[in-house]
C-alpha positions as CSV (number, residue, x, y, z in Angstrom):
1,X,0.0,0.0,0.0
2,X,1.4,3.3,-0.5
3,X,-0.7,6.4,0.4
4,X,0.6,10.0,0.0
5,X,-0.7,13.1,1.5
6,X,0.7,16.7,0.8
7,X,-0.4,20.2,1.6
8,X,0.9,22.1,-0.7
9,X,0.0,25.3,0.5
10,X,-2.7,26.7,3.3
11,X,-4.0,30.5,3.6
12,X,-6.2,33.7,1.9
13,X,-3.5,33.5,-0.6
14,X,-4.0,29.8,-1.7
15,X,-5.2,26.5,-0.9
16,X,-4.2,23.4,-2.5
17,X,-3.6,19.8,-1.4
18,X,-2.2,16.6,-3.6
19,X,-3.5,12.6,-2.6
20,X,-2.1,10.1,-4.7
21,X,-1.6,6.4,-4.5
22,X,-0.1,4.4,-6.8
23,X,-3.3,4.4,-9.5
24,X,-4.7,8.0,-9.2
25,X,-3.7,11.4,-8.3
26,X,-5.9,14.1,-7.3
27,X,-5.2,17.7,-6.3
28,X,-8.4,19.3,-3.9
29,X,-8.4,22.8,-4.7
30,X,-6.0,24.6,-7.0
31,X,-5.6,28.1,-4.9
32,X,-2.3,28.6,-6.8
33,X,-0.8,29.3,-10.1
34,X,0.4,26.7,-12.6
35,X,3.8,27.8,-12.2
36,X,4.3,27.9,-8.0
37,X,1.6,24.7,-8.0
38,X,4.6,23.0,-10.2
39,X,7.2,24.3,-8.0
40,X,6.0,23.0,-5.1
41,X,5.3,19.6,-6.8
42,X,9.0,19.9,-7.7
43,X,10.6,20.4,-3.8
44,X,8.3,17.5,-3.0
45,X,9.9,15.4,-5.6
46,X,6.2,15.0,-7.4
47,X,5.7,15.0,-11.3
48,X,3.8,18.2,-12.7
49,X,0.9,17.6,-13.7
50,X,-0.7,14.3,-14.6
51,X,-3.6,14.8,-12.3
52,X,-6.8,12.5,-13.0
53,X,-9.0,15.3,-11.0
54,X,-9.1,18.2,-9.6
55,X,-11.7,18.6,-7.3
56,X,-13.0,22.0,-5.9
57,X,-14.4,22.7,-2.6
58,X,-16.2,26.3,-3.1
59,X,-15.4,29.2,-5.7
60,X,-13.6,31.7,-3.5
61,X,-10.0,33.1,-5.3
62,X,-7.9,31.4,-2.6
63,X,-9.0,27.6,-4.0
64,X,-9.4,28.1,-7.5
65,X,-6.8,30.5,-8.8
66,X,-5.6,28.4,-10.7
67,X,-7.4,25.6,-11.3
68,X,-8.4,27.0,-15.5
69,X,-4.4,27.2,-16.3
70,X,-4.1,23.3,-14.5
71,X,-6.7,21.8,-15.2
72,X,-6.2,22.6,-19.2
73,X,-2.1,21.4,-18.9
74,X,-3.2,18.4,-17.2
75,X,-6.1,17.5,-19.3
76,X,-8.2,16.9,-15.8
77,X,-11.3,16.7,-15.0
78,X,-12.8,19.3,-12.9
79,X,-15.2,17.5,-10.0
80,X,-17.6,20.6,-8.9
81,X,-20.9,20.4,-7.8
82,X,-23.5,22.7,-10.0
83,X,-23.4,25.8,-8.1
84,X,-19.8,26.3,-7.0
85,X,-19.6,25.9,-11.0
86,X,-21.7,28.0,-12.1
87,X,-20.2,31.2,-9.3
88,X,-17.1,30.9,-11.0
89,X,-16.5,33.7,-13.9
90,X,-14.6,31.2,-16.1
91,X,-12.4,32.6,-19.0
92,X,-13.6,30.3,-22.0
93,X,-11.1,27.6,-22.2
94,X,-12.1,23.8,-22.9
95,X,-12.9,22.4,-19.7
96,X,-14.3,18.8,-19.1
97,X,-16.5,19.1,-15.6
98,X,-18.0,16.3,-13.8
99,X,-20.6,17.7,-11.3
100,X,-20.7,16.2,-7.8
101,X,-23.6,16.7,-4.9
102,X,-22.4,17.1,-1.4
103,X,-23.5,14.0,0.1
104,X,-22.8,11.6,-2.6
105,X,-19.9,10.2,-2.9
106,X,-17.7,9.6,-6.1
107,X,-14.5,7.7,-6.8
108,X,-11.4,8.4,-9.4
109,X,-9.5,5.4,-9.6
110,X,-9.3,3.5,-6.2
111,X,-9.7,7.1,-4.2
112,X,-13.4,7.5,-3.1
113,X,-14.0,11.3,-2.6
114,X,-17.0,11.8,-0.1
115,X,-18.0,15.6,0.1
116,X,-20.1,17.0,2.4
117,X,-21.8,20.3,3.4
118,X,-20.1,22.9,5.3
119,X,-21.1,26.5,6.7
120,X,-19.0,29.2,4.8
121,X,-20.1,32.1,3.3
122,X,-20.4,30.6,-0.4
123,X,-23.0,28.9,-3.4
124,X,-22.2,25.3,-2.0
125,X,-19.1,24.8,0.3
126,X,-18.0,21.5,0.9
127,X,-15.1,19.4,2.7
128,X,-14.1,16.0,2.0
129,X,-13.5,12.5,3.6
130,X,-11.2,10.4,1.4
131,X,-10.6,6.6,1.4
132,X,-8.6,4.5,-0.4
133,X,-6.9,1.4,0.1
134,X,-7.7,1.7,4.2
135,X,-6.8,5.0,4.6
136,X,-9.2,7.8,5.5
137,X,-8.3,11.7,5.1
138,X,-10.6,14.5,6.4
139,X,-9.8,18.1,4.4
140,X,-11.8,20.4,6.2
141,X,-11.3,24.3,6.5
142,X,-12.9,27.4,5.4
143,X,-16.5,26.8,7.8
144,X,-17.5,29.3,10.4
145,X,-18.6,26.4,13.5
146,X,-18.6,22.5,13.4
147,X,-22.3,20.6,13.2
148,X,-22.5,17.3,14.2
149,X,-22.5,16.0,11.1
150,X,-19.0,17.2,10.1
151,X,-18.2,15.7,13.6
152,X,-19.6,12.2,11.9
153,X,-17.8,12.4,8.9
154,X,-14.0,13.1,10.0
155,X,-14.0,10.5,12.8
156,X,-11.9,7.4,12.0
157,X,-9.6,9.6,10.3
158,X,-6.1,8.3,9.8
159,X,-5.1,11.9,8.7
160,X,-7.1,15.1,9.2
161,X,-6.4,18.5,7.6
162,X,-8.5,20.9,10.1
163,X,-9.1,24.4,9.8
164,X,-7.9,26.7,13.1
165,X,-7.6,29.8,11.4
166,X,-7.7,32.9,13.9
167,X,-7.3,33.6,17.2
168,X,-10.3,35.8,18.6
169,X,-8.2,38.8,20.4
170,X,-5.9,39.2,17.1
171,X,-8.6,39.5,15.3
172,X,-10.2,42.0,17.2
173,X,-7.7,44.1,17.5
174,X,-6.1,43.8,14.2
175,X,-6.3,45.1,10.9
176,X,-9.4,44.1,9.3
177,X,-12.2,46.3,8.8
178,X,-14.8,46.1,11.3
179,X,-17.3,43.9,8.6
180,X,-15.0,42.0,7.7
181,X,-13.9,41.0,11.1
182,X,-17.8,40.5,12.0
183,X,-17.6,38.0,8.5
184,X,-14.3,35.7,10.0
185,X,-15.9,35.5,13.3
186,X,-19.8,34.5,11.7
187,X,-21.3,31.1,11.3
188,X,-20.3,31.2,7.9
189,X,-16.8,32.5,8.7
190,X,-13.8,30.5,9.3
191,X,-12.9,28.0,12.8
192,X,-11.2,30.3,15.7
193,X,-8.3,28.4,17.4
194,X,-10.8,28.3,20.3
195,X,-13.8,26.1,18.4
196,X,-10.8,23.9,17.0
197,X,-9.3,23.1,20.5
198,X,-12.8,23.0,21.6
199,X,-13.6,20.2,19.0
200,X,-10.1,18.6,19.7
201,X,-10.8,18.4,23.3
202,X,-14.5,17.3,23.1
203,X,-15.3,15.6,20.1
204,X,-11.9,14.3,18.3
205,X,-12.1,10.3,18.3
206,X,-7.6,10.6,18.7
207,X,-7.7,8.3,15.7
208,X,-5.6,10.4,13.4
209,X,-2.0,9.6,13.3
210,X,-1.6,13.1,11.4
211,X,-3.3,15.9,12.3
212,X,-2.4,19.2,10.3
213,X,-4.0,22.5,11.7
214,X,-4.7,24.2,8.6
215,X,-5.5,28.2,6.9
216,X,-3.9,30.0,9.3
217,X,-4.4,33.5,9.2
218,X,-1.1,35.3,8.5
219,X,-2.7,38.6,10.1
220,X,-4.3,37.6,12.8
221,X,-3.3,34.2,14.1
222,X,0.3,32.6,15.2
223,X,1.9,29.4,14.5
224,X,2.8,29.8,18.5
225,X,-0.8,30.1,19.6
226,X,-2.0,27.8,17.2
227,X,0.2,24.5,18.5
228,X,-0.3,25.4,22.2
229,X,-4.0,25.8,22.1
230,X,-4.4,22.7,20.4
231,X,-1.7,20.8,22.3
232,X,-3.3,21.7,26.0
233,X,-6.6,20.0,23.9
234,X,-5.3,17.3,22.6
235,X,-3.2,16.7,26.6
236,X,-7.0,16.4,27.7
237,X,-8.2,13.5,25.7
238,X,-4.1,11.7,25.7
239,X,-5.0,11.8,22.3
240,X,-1.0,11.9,20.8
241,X,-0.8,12.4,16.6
242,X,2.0,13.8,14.5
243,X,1.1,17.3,15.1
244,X,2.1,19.8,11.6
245,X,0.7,23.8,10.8
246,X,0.6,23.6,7.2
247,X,1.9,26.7,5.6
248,X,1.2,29.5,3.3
249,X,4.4,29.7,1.8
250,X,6.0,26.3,1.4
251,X,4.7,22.4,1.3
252,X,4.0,20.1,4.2
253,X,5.9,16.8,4.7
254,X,4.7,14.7,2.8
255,X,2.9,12.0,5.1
256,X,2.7,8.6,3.9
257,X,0.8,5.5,5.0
């Protein structure tokens, strides 16, 4: 078996994240251009391109940048459910689009892609669970609280990607405008280091053997605040993964099972 997992990039200025086995590779979200996407693929010692999907969470800038310029090199498919499609202001180019519903779930090659529902401030956000040869992943970020049903979907998770994207008093005080601040902090904002140590403490099943806190906010969060909120949860529940803070700028390990 031979499972890998990278982020290549979390933040405002670009998400993206590659899961490949030995039969399929698929890229969730495409937040950067073609050229850093391949540059990153590079460091990691990954090929460029060759993707068999690229699927799309929701249409904001930060997760589809680039996904025209990629999908078009790669000749990929673009999984997207109907409405995140049709938000997108799309340039003309060929595109060959296979539309997914949150809830039903979908496979390319021996990766099944299960995307469900999450509150964010879009047509039709989703995250994903991901299997594949006994492996599950959980990619969730950009949602404003956690409902049970999110809690459902990411336990049994032998790596989650989890949002904790601000801390509340650096936000406050920070830079943002006033509505904009009121917008991160709403239930169809983004996860508060406080509601993701909350969920690690209460509601995390310690089943992951990776857990990578994810979208930081490079204004108003800190990699510092971030680990120690979430350690003291995780000390609660003796709950002990390989703790990573993906990164705006360069690559996570990749993790491999």
């Amino acid at each position: 078996m031979s499972v890998r997992i990278c982020v290549l990039g979390s933040g405002s200025r670009g998400n993206s994240t590659l899961i490949a086995t030995e039969k399929a590779r698929i890229l969730l979200d495409a937040g950067f251009s073609k050229r850093e996407a391949y540059a990153r693929l590079d460091s990691i010692g990954e090929k460029c391109g060759g993707f068999d999907a690229i699927i799309v969470s929701h249409e904001h800038i930060d997760h589809v940048k680039g996904l025209e310029t990629l999908a078009s090199d790669a000749q990929a498919p673009i999984y997207i459910s109907a409405a995140t499609r049709d938000a997108i202001a799309w340039n003309g180019r060929a595109k060959i689009f296979e539309v997914f519903t949150s809830g039903e779930a979908f496979s390319v090659g021996d990766i099944e892609i299960s995307p469900f529902t999450i509150p964010h401030d879009a047509a039709d956000p989703v995250a994903f669970r991901i299997d594949t040869q006994g492996i599950r992943i959980g990619v969730v970020t950009d949602l404003g609280y956690i409902p049970e049903h999110v809690k459902h979907h990411v336990s049994g998770c032998h790596c989650l990607i989890f949002e904790s994207n601000h801390d509340l008093e650096m936000l406050k005080i920070g830079p943002y405008p006033w509505h904009v601040k009121q917008r991160v902090m709403s239930r169809h904002g983004h996860l508060s280091n406080l509601a993701t140590a909350d969920f690690l403490r209460n509601d995390f099943d310690g089943a992951a053997q990776v857990l990578v806190l994810a979208h930081l906010s490079e204004n108003n969060n800190h990699p510092d605040i971030v680990r120690m909120s979430a350690e003291e949860a995780l000390m609660s529940r003796r709950a002990q993964p390989q703790m990573h803070l993906a990164s705006q700028t360069v690559p996570s390990p990749v993790f491999r099972f």
